[in-house]
N, C-alpha and C positions, 0 to 999 in steps of 0.2 A: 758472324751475323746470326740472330735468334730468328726462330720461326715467327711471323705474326700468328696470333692466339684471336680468337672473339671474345665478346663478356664471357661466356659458358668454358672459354678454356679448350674451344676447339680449334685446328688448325683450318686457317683459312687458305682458300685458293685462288687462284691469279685472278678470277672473278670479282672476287669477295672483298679484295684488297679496296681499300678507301685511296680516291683519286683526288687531287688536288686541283683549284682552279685559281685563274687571274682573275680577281676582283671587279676588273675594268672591262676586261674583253671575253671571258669565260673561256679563254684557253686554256688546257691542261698543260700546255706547255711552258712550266713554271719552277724554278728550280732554285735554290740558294744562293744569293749573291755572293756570297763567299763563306766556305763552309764553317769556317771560325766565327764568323756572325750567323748564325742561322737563326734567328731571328727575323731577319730582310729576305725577300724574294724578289723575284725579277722576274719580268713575263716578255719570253722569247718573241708573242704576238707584235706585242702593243707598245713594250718598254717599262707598262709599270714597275718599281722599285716602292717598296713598302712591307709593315708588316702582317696587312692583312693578309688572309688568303681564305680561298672559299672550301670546302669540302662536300657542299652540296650539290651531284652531280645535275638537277633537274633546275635550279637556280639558275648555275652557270648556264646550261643548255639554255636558258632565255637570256640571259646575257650576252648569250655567242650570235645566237639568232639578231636582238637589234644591231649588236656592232656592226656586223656584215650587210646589215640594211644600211647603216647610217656612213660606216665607212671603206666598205668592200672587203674580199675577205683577207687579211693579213698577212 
């Protein structure tokens, strides 16, 4: 497994690393459906199955925010 690099070519740290989100419910808790399709994702939350997926941690963070208004927390 290779190091993650940033544009500049520097190593990143467990900080730094880009986080994934469910589209629907903005959990990070999001993972391949199955890893020969990795295209599709599946959100441990909510159930989405799909190939979006978000990488914008401040997006999701409002995303997470109304689910948990509208459907309690997951």
């Amino acid at each position: 497994m290779g190091v993650e690099k940033d544009k500049e070519g520097e190593e990143k740290n467990e900080t730094e690393r880009e986080m994934l989100y469910c589209p629907v419910c903005g959990s990070p808790n999001v993972e391949w459906l199955l890893p020969q399709i990795w295209s599709k994702w599946v959100c441990k939350d909510c159930g989405y199955i799909g190939v979006l997926i978000l990488e914008d941690g401040k997006i999701a963070a409002e995303l997470r925010k109304e689910w948990k208004e509208k459907h309690g927390t997951p």
